[in-house]
Backbone as numpy.savetxt, mean C-alpha at the origin, in Angstrom:
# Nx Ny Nz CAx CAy CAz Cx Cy Cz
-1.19 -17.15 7.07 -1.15 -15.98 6.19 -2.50 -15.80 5.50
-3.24 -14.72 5.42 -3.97 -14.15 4.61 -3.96 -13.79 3.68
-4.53 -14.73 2.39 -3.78 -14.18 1.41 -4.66 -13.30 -0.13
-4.48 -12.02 0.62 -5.00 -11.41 0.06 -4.86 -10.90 -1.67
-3.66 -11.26 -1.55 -3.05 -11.49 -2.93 -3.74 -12.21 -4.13
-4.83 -13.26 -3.66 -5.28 -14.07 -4.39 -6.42 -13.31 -5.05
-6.82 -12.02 -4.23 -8.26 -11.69 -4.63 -8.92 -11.60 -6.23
-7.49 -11.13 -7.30 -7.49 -10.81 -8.27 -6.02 -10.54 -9.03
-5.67 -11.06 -9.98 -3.94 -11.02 -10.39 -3.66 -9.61 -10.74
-4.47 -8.54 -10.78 -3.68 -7.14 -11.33 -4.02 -6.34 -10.08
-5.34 -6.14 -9.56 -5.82 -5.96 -8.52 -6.24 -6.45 -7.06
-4.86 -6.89 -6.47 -5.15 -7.75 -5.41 -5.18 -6.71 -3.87
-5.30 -7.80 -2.67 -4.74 -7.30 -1.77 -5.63 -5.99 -1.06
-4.54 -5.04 -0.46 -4.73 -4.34 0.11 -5.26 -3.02 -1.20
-4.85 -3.34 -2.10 -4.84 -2.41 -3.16 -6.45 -1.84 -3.92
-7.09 -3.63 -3.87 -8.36 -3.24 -4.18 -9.00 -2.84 -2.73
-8.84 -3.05 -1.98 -9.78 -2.88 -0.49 -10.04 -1.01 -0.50
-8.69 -0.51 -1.15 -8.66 0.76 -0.94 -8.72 1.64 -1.67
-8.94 0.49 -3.13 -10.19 1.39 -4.11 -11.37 1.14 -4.52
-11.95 0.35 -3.59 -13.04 -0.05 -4.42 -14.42 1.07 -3.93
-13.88 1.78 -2.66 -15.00 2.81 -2.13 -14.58 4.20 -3.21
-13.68 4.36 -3.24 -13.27 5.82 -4.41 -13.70 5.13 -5.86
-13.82 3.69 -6.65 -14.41 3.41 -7.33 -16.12 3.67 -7.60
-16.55 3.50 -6.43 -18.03 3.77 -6.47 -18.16 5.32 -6.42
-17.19 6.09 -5.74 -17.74 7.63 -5.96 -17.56 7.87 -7.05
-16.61 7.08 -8.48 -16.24 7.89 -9.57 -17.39 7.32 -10.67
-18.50 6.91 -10.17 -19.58 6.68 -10.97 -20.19 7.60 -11.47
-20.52 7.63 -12.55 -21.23 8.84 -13.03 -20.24 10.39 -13.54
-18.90 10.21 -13.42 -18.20 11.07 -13.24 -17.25 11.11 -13.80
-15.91 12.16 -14.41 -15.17 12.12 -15.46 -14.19 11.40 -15.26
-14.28 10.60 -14.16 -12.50 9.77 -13.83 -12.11 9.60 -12.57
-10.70 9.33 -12.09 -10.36 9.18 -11.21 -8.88 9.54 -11.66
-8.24 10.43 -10.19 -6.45 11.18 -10.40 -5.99 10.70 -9.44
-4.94 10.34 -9.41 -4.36 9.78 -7.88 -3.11 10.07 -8.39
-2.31 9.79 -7.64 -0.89 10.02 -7.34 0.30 8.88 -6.77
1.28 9.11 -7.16 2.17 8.14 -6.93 4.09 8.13 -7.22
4.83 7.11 -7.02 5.74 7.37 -7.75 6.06 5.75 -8.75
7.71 5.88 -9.04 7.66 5.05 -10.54 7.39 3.67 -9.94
7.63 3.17 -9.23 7.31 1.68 -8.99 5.81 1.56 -8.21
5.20 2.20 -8.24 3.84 2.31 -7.18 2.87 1.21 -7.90
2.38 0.18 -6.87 1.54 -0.98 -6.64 0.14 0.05 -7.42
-0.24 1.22 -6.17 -1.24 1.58 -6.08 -1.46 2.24 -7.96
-0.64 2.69 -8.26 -0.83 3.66 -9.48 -1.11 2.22 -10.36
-0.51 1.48 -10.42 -0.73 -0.04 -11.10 -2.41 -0.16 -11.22
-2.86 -0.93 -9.71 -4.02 -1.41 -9.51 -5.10 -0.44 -9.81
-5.18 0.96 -10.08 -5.68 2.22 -10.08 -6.09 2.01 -11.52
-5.14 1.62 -12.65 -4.99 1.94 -14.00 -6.02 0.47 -14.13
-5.60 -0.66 -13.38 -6.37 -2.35 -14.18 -7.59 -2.06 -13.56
-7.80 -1.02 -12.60 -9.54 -1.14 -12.27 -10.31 -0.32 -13.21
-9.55 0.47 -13.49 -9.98 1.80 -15.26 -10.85 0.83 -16.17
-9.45 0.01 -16.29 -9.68 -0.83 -17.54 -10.49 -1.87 -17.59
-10.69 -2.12 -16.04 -11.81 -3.63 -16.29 -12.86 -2.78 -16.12
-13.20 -2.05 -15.38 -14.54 -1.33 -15.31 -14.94 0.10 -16.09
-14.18 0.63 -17.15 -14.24 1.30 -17.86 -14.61 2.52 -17.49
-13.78 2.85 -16.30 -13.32 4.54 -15.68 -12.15 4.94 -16.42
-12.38 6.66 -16.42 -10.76 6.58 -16.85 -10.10 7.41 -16.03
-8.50 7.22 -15.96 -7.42 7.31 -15.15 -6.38 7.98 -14.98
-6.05 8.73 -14.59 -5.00 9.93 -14.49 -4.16 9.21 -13.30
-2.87 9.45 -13.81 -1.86 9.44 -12.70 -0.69 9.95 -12.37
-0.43 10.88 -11.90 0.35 11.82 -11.50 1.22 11.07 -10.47
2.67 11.69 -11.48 4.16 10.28 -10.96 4.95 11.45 -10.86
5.40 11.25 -9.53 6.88 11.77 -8.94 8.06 11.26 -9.38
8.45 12.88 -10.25 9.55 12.27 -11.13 9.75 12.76 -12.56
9.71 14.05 -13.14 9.68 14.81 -14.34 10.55 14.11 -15.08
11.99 13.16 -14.63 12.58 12.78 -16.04 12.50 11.37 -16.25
10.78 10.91 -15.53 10.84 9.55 -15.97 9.65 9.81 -17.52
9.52 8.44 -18.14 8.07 8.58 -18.93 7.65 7.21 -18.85
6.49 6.81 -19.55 5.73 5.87 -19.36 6.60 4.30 -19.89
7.52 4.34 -20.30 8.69 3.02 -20.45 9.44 2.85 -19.56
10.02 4.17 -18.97 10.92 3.75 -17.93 11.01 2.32 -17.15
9.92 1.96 -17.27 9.71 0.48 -15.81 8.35 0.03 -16.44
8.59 -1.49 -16.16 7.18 -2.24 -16.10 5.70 -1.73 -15.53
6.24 -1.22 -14.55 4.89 -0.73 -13.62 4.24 0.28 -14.12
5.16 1.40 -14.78 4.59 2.38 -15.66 3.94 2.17 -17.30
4.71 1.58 -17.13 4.48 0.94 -19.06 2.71 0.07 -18.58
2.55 -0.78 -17.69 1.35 -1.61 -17.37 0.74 -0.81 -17.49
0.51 0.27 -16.62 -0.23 1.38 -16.24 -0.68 1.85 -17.53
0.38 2.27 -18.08 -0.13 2.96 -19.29 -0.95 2.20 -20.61
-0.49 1.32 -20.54 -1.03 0.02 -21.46 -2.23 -0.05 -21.34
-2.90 0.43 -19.44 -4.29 -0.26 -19.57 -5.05 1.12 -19.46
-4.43 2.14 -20.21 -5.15 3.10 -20.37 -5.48 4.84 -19.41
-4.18 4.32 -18.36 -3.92 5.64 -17.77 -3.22 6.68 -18.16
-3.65 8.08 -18.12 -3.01 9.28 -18.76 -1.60 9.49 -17.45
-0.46 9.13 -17.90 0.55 9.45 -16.88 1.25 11.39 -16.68
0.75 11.65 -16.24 1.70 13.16 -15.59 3.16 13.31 -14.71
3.75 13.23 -15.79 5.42 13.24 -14.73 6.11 14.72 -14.21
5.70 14.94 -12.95 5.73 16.06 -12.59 7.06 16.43 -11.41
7.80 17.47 -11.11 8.72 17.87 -10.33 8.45 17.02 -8.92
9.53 16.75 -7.99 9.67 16.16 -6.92 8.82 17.67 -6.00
9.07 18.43 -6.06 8.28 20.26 -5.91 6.87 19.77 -6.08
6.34 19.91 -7.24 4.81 20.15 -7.66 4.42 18.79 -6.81
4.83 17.68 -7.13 4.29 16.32 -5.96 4.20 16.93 -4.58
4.95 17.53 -4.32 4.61 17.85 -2.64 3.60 18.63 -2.47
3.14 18.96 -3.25 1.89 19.56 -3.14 0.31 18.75 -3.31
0.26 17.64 -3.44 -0.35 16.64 -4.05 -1.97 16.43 -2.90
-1.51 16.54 -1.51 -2.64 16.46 -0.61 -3.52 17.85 -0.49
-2.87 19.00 -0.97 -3.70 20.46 -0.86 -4.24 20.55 -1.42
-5.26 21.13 -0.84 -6.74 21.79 -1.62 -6.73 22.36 -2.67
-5.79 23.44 -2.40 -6.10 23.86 -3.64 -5.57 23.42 -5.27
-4.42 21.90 -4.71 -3.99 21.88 -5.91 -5.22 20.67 -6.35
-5.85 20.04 -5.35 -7.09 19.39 -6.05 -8.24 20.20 -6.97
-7.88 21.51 -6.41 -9.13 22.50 -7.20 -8.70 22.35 -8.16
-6.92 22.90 -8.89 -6.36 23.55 -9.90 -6.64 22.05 -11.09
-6.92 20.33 -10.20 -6.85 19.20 -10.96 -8.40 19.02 -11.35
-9.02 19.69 -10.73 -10.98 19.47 -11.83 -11.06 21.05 -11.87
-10.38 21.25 -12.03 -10.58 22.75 -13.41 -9.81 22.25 -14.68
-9.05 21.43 -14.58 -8.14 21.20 -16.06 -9.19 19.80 -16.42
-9.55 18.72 -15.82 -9.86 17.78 -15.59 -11.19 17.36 -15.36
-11.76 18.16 -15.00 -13.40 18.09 -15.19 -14.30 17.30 -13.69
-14.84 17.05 -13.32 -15.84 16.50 -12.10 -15.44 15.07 -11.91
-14.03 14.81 -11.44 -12.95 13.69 -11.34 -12.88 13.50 -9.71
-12.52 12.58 -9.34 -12.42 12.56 -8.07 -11.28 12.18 -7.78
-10.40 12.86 -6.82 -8.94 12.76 -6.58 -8.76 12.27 -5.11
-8.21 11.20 -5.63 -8.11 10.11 -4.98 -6.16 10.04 -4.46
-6.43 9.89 -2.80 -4.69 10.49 -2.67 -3.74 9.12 -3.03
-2.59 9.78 -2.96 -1.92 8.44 -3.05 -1.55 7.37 -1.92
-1.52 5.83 -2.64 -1.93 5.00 -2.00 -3.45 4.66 -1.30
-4.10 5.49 -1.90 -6.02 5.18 -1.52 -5.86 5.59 -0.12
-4.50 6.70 0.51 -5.25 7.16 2.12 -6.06 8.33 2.17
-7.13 7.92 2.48 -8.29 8.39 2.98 -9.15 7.65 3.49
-10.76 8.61 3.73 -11.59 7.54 4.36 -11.97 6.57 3.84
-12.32 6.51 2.64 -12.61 5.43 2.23 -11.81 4.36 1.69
-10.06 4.68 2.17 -9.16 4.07 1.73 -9.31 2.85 3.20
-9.28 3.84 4.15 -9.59 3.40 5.87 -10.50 2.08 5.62
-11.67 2.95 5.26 -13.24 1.91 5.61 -12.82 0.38 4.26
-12.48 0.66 3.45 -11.91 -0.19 2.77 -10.80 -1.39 3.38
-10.04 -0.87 4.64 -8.98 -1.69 4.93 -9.30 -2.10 6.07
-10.71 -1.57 7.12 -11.53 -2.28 7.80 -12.08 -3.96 7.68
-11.86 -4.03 6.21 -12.52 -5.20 6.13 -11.36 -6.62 6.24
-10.16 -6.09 5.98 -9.55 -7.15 5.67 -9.63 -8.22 7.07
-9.69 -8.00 8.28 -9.40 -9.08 9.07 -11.08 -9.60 10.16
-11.93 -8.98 9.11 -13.20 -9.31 9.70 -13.47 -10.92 9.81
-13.82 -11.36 10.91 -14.15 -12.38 11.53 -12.62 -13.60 11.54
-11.82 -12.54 11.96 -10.85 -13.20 12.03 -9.97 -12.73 13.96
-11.15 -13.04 14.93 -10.88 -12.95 16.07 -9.93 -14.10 16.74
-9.60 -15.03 16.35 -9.02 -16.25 16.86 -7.28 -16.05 16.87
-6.85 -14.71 16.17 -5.38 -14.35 16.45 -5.25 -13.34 17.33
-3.77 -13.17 17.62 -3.26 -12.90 18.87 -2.40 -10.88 18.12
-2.24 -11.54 17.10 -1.39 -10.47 16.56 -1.64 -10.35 15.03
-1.51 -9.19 14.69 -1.69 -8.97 13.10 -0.80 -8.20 12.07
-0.09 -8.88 11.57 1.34 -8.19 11.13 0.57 -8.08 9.23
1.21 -6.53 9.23 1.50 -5.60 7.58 1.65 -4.99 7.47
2.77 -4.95 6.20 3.62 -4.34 5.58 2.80 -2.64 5.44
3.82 -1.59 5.47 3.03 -0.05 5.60 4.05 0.32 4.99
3.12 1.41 3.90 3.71 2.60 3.16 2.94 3.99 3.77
1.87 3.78 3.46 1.22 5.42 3.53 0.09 5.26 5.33
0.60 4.07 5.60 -0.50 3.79 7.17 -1.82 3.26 6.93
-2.09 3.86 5.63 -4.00 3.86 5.44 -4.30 1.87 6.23
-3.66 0.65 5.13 -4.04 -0.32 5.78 -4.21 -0.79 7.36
-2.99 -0.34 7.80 -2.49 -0.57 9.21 -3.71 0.30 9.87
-4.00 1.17 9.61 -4.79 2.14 10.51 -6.48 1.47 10.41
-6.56 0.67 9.12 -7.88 0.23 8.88 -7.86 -1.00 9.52
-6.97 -1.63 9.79 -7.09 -3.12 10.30 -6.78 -2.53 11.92
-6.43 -1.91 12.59 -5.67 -1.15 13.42 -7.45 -0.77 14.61
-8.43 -0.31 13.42 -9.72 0.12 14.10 -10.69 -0.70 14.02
-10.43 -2.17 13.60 -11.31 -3.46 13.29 -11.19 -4.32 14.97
-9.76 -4.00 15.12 -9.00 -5.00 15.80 -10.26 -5.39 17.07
-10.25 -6.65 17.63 -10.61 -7.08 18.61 -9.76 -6.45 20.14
-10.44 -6.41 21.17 -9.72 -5.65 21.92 -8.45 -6.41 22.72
-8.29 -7.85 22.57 -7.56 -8.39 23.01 -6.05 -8.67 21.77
-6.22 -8.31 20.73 -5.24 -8.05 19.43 -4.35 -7.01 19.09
-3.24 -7.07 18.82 -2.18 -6.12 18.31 -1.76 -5.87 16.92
-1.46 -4.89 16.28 -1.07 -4.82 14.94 0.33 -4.60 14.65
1.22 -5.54 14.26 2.50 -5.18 14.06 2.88 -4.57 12.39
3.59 -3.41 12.31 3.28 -2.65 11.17 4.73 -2.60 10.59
5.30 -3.00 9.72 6.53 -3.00 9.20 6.73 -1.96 7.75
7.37 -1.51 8.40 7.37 0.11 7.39 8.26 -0.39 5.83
7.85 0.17 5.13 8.72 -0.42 3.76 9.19 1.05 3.53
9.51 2.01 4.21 9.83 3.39 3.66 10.94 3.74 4.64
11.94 4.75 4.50 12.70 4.79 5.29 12.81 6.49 5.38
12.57 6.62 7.16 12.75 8.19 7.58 11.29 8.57 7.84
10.38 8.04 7.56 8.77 7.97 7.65 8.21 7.85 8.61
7.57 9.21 10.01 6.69 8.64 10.90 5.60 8.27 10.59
5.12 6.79 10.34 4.50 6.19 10.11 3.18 7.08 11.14
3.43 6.40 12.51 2.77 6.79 13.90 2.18 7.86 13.70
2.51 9.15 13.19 2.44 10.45 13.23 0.65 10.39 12.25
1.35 9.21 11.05 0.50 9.32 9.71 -0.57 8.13 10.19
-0.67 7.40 11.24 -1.56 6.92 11.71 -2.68 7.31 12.56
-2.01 8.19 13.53 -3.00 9.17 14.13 -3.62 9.93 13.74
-2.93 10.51 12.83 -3.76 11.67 11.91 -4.81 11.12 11.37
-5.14 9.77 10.51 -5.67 9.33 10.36 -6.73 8.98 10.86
-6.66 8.21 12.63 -7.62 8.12 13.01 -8.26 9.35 13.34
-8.06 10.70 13.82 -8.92 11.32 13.90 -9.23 12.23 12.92
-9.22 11.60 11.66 -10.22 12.57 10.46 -11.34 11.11 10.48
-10.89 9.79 10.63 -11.51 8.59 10.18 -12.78 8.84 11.49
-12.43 9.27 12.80 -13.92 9.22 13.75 -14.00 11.11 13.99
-13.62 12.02 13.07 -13.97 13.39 12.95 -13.51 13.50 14.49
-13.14 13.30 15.36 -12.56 13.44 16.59 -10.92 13.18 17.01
-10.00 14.06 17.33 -8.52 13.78 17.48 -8.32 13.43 19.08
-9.28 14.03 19.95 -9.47 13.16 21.18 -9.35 11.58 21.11
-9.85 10.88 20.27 -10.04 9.24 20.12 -8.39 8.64 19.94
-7.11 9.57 19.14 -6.45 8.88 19.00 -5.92 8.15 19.97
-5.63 8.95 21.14 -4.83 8.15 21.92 -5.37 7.16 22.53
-6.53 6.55 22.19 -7.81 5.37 22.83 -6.62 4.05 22.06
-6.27 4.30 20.84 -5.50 3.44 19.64 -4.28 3.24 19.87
-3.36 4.14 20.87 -2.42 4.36 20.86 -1.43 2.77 21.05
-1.65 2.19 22.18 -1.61 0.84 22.53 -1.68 -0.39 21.32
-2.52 -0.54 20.47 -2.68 -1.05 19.60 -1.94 -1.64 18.83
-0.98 -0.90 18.39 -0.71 -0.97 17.07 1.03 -0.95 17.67
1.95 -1.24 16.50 3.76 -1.14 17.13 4.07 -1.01 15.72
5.02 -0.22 15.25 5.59 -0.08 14.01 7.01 -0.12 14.40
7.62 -1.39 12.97 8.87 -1.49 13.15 9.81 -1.21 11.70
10.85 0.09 11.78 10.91 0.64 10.82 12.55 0.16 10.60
12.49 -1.19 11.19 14.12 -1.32 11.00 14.39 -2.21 9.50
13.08 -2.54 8.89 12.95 -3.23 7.88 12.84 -2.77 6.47
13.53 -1.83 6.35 13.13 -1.10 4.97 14.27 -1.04 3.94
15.20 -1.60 4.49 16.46 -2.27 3.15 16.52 -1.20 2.54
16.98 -0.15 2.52 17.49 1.10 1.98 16.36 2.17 1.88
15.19 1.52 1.79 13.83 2.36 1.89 12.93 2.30 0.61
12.02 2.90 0.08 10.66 2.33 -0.83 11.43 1.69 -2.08
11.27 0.56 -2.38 11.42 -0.33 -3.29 13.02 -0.64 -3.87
13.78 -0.27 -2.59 15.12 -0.63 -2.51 15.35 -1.95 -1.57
16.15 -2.57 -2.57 16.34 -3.91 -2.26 17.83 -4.65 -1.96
18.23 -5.39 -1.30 19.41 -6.36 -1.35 19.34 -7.60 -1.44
20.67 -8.47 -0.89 20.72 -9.30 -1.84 20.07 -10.37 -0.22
20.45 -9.34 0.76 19.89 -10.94 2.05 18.11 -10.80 1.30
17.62 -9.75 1.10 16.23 -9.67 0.74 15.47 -11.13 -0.17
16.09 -10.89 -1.37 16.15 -11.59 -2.39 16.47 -13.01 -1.80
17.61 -13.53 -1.67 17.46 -14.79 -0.86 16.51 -15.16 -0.43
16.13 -14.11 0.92 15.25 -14.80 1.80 13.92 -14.67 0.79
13.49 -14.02 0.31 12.09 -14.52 -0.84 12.29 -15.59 -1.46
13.61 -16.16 -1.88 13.69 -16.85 -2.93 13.87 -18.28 -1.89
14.36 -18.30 -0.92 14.11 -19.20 0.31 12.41 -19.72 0.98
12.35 -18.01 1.22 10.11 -18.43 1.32 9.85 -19.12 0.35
9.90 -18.91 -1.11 8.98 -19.59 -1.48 9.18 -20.75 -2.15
10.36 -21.10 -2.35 11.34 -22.90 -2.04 9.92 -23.18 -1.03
10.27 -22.74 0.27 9.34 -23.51 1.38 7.75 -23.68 1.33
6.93 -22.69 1.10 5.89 -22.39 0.97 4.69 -22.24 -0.22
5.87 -21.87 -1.04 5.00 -21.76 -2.70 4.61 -20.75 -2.64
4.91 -19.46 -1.75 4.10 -18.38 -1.82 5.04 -17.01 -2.47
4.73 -16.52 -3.23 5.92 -15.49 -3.77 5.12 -14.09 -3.24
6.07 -13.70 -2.75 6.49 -12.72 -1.66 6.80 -11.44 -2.38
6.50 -9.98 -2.76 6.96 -8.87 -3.47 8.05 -8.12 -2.61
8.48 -7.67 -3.60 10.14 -7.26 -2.46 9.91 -6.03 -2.32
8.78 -5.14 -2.77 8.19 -3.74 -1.83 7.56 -3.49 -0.73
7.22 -4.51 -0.19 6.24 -4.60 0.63 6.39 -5.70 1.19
5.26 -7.25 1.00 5.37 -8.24 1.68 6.44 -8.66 2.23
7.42 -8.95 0.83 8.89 -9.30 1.38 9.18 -8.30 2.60
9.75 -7.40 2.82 10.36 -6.38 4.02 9.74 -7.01 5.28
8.34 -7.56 5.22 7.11 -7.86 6.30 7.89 -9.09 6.91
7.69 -10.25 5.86 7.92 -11.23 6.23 9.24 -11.17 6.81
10.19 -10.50 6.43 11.55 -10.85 6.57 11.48 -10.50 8.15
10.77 -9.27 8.36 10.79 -8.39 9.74 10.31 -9.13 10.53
8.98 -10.16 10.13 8.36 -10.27 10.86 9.03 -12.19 11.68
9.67 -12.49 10.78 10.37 -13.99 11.21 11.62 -13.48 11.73
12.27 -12.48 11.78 13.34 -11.61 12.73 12.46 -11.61 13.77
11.62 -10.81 14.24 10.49 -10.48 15.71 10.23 -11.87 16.63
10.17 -12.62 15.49 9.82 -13.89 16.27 11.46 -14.62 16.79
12.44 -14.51 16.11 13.51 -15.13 17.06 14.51 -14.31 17.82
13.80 -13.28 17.84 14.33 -12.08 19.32 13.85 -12.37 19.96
12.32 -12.40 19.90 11.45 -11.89 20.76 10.88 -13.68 21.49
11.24 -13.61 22.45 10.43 -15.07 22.62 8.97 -14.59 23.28
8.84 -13.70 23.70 7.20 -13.29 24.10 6.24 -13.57 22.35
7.02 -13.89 21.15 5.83 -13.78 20.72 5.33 -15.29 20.38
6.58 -16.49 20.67 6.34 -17.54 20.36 5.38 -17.99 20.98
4.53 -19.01 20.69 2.89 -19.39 21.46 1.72 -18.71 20.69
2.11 -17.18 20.35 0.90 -16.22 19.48 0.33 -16.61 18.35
-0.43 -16.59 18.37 -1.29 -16.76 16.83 -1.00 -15.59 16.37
-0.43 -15.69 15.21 0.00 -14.46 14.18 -0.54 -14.50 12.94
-1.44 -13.64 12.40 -1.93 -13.77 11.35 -1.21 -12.48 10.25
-0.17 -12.67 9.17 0.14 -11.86 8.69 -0.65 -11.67 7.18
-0.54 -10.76 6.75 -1.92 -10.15 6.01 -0.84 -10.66 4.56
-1.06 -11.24 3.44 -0.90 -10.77 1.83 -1.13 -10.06 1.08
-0.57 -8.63 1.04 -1.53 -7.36 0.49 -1.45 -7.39 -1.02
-1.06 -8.37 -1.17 -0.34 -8.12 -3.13 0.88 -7.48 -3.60
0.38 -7.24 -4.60 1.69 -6.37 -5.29 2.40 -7.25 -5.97
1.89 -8.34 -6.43 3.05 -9.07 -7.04 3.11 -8.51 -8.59
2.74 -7.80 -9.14 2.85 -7.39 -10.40 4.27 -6.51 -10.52
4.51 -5.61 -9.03 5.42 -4.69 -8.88 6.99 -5.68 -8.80
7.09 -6.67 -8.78 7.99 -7.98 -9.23 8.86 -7.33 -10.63
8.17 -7.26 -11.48 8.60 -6.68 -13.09 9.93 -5.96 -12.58
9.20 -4.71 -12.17 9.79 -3.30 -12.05 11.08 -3.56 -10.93
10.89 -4.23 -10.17 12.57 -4.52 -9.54 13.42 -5.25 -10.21
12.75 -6.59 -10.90 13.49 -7.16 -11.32 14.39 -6.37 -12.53
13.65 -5.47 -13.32 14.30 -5.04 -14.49 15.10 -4.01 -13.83
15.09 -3.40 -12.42 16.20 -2.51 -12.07 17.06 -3.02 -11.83
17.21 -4.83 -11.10 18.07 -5.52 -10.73 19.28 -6.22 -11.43
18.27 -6.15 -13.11 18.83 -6.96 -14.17 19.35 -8.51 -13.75
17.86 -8.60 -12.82 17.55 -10.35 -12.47 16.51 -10.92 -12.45
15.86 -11.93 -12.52 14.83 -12.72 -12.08 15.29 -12.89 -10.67
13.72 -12.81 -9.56 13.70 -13.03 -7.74 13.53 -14.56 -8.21
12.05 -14.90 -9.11 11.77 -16.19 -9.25 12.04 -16.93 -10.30
């Protein structure tokens, strides 16, 4: 396991990889807006990079009748100094258009809007890095919400390597949001299907879908890390791992593989289930 988790306790993972390039554009400049909903990793790590590096932070949450207490993840957020916008499940769907980025630096000033979950290019070139000089595996398994990681580790890959992509969302063509990707990431849509091979997304792992949980879930985290010492987030990693030690006792083609599965973080987002669960995982 890669454990990317370690990089930093508020900002770990996949999370900083895919802001730290939209960090450098918001130099010199009135902020950074991104988007999200109430349990979001990304809106989290968005707000502790504000605060350690003294940008400031807008975050626009799907969801008009939540506010900044509702949940741990929001309350963090807000604590470290992000302006929260709780806006219609409607006005969010509008969140990737142009023009509603215009309508957000006319209220907002020379900000850079940054989509949710850091997909873009520099969310991409950011998630390029995670498995550099790490040619000696066979396969590369992580957890996917918005594709951006999967698609960045996805265009690193060695040509003899596969990316197994375990969806934490449910009803989501992932695939669809991967391709698209690669061809804004090489300005060419000819290239996707070069990738096509690559990569396998398995969407049978999403336990009711984004940050819905049960109780085999919970176990089996609370089982990993009895074994391992490694605590596992039940938005993301958890769904991975669970999927990904299922793959292996179906599948006997993968036993023998070097599997390197990625730690993207998120353990802060722990809070926010637990207090929906009205339990401690650990």
């Amino acid at each position: 396991m890669k454990r990317d988790d370690l990089i930093h306790p508020e900002v770990s993972g996949n999370k900083w990889r895919k802001l730290k390039h939209y960090v450098e554009k918001a130099k010199g400049r009135d902020g950074i807006v991104t988007f999200g909903g109430a349990y979001s990793n990304h809106i989290a790590a968005t707000a502790a990079v504000g605060k350690l590096l003294g940008i400031e932070t807008i975050g626009i949450i799907r969801g008009d009748e939540l506010e900044p207490s509702s949940n741990p993840t929001l309350s963090k957020a807000h604590a470290d100094g992000m302006k929260l916008l709780f806006v219609t499940r409607e006005e969010y769907g509008f969140r990737d258009q142009l023009a509603y980025h215009k309508q957000i630096k006319q209220e907002y000033g020379n900000v850079v809007v940054m989509p949710e979950g850091g997909a873009g290019y520099e969310g991409i070139v950011g998630a390029t890095e995670i498995i550099k000089e790490q040619d000696d595996f066979d396969l590369v398994a992580v957890s996917c919400g918005t594709g951006t990681t999967l698609t960045g580790i996805l265009i690193s890959l060695g040509s003899h390597q596969h990316v197994m992509g375990f969806s934490a969302l449910k009803g989501v063509r992932i695939e669809e949001e991967v391709r698209r990707m690669i061809g804004d990431y090489f300005l060419d849509k000819s290239i996707e299907d070069d990738y096509q091979d690559g990569y396998s997304i398995f969407d049978e792992y999403h336990f009711g879908g984004y940050a819905k949980v049960d109780a085999e879930l919970i176990d089996f985290m609370r089982s990993f890390y009895k074994h391992t010492n490694i605590k596992l987030d039940p938005v993301y990693t958890g769904k991975m791992m669970f999927g990904l030690i299922d793959q292996i006792k179906k599948n006997k083609e993968l036993r023998g593989k070097k599997i390197l599965a990625i730690h993207t973080g998120g353990i802060q987002g722990i809070q926010g289930v637990e207090a929906k669960l009205g339990q401690l995982i650990y």
